[in-house]
Backbone bond lengths (Angstrom), bond angles and torsions (degrees), N, CA, C in turn:
res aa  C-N    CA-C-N  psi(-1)  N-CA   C-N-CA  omega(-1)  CA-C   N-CA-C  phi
1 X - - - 1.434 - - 1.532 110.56 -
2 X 1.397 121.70 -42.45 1.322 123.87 172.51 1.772 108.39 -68.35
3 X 0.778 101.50 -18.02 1.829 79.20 174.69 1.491 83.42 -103.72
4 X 1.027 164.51 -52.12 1.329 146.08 -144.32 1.858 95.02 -48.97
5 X 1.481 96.17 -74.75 1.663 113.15 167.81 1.540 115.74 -18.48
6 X 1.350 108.43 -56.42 1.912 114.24 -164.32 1.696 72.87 -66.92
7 X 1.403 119.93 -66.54 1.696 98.80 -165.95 1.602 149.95 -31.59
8 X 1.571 70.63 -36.97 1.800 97.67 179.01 1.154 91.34 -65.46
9 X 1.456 120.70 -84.29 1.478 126.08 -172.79 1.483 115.13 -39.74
10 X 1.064 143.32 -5.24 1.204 141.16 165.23 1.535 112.70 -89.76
11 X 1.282 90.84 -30.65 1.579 97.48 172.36 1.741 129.97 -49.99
12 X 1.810 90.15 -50.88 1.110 94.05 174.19 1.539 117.79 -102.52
13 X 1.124 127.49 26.93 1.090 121.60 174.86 1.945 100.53 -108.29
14 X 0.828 112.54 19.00 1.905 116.49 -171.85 1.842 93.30 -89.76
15 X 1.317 114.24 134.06 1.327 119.71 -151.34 1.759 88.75 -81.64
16 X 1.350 121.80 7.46 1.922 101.84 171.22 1.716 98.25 -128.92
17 X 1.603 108.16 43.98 1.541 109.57 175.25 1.678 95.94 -87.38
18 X 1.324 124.14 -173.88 1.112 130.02 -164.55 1.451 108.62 -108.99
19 X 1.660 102.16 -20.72 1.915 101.62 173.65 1.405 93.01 -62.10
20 X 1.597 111.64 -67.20 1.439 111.18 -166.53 1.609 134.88 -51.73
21 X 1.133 115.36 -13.07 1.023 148.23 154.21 1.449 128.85 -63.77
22 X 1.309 120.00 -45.89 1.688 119.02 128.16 1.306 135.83 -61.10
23 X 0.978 123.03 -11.38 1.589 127.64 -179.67 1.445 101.55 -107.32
24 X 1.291 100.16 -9.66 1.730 85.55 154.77 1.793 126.19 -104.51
25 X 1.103 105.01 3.24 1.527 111.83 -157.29 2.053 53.83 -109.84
26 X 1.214 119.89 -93.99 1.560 114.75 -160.47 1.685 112.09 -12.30
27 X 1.487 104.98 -41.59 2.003 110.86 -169.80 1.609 88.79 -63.37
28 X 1.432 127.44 -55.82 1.518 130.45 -137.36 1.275 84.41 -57.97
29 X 1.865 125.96 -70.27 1.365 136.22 -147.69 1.586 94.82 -70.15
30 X 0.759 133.34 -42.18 1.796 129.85 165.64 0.942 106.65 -23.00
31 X 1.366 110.93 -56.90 1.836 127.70 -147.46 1.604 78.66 -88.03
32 X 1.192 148.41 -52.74 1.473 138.95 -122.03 1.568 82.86 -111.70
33 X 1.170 125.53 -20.45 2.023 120.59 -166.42 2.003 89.11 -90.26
34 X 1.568 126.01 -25.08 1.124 115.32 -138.99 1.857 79.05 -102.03
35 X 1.097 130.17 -37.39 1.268 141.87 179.67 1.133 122.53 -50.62
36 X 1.719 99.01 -45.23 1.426 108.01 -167.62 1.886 87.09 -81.63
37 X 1.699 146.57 -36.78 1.043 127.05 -147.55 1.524 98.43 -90.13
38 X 1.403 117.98 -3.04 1.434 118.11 -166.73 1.751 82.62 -95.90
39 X 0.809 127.26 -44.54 1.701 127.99 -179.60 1.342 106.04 -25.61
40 X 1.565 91.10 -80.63 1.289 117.11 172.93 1.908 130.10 -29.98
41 X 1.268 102.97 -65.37 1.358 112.35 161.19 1.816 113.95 -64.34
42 X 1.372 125.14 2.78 1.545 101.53 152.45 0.939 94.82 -136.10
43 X 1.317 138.62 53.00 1.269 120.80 126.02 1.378 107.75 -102.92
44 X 1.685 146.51 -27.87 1.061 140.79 138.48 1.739 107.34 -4.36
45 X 1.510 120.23 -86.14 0.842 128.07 179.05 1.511 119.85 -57.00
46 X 0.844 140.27 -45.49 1.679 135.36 157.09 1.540 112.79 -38.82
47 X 1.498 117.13 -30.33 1.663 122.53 163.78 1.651 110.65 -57.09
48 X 1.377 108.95 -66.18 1.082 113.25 -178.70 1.122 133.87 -64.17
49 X 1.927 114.69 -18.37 1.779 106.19 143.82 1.151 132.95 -68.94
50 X 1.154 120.99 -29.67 1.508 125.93 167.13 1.321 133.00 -71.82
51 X 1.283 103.94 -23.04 1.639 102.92 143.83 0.745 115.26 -50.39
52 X 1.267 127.01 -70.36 1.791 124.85 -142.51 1.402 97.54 -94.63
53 X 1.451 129.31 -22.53 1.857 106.89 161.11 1.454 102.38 -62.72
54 X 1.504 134.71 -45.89 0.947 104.77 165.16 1.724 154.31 -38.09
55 X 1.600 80.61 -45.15 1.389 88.52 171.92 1.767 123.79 -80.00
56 X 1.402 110.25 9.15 1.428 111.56 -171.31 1.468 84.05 -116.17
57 X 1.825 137.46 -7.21 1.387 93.48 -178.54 1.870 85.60 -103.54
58 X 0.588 150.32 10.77 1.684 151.17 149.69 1.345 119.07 -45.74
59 X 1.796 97.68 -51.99 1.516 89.82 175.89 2.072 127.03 -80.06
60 X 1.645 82.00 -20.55 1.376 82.05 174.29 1.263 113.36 -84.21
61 X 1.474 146.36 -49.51 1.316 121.52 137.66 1.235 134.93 3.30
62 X 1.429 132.93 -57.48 1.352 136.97 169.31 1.446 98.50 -66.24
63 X 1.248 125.43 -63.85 1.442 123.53 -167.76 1.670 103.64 -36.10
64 X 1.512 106.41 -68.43 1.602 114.31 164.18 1.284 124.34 -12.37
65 X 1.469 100.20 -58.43 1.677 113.78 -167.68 1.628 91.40 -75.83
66 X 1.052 148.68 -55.92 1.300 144.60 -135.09 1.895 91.73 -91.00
67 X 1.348 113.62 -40.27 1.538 120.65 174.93 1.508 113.15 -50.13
68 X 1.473 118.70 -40.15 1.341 143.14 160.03 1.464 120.99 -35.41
69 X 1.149 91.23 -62.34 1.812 116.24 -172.35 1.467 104.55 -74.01
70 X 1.270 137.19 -40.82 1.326 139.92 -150.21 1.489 113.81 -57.08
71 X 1.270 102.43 -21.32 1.600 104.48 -175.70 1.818 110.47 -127.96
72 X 1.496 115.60 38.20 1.682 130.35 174.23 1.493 71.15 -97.48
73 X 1.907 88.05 138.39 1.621 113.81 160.75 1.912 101.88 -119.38
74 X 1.442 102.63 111.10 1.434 120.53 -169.53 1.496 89.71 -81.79
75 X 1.584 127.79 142.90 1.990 129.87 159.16 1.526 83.17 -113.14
76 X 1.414 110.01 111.63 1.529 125.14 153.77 1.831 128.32 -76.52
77 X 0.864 111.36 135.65 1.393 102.39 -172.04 1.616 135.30 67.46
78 X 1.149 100.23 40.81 1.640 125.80 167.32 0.768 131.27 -109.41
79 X 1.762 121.47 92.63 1.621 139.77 -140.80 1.373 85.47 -91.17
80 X 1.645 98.84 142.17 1.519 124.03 168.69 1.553 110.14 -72.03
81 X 1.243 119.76 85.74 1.300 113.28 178.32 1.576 83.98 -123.58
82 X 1.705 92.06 -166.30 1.699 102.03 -172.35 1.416 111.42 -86.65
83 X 1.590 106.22 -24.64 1.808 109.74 166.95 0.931 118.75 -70.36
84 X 1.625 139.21 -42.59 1.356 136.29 148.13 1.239 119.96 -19.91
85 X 1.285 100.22 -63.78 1.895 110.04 -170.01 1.695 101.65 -54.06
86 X 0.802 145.86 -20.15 1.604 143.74 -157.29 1.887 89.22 -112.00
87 X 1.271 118.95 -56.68 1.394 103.17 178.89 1.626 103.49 -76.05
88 X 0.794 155.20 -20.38 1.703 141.40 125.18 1.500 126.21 2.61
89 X 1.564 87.60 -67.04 1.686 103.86 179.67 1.381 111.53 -71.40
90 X 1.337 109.64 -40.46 2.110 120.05 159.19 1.239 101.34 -10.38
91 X 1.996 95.50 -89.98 1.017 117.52 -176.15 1.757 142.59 -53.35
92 X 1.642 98.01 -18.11 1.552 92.70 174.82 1.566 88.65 -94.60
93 X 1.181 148.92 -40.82 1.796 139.91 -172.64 1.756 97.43 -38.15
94 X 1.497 93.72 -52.40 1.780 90.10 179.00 1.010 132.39 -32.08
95 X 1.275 81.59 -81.19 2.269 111.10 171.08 1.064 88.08 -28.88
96 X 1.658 129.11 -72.51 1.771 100.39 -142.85 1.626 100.74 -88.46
97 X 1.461 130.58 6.74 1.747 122.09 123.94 0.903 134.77 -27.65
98 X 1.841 128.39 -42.24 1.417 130.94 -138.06 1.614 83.62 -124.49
99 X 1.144 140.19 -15.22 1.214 150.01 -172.83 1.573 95.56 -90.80
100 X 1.636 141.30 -42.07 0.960 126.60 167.46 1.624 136.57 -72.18
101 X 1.779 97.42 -11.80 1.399 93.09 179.68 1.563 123.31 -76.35
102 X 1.472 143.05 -24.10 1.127 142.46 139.61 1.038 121.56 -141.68
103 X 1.427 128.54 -179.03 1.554 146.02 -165.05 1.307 117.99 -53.71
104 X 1.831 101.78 -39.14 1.580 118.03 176.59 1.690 111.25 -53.03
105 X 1.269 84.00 -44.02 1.984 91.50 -145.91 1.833 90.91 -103.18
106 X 1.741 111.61 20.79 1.736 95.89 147.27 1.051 83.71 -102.04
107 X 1.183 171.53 87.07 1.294 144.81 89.57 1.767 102.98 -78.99
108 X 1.172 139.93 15.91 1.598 119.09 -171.72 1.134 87.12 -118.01
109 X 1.337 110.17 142.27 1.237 114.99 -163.77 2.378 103.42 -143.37
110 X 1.270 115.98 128.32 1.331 113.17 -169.87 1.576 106.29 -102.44
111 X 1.338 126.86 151.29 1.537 115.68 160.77 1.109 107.15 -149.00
112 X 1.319 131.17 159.68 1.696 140.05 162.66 1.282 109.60 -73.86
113 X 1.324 102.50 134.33 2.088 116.22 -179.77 1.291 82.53 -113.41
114 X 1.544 96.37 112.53 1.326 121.18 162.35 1.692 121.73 -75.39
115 X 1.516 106.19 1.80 1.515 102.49 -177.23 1.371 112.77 -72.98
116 X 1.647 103.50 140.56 1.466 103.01 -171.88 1.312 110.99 -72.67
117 X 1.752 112.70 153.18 1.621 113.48 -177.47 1.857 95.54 -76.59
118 X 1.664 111.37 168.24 1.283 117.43 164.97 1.691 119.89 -117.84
């Protein structure tokens, strides 16, 4: 009975038996189900960095823009009439005064917003 057994078992352990032969097609899809879920989970995660670099160069951008802005001096409410227009001209003859006195103050720079009021 014991060698019948070792036979069997030799039987199926011969690398073109038909167990083994499933346990290898069983290893491949193992290997091929476990690959594909690790795939999956980084590219999940490769989403979710790229969001949020996205979303961190947006804010620094804005930060930028607002760092920019911090020092524009806006004159609100200065009707386009014809007396305006002459203290206008005042005021830009100045500017390019205040632009010659040093290095700092050419960088300030004035313009007319032509956007219409509502």
């Amino acid at each position: 009975m014991l060698n019948s057994n070792s036979a069997k078992l030799d039987s199926l352990d011969r690398p073109d038996s038909k167990l083994s032969a499933e346990i290898s097609t069983f290893k491949s899809d193992l290997k091929s189900s476990f690959v594909t879920v690790v795939g999956q989970e980084v590219k999940k995660n490769i989403e979710c960095v790229n969001l949020e670099v996205k979303t961190v160069k947006r804010k620094l951008t804005e930060s930028i823009d607002t760092k920019d802005r911090e020092r524009n001096i806006i004159i609100f409410n200065l009707q386009e009439v014809l007396d305006s227009l002459m203290s206008k001209e005042t005021v830009m003859k100045n500017a390019q005064k205040l632009k010659l006195m040093s290095v700092e103050l050419s960088k300030v720079w004035i313009s007319n917003d032509l956007t219409p009021e509502h």
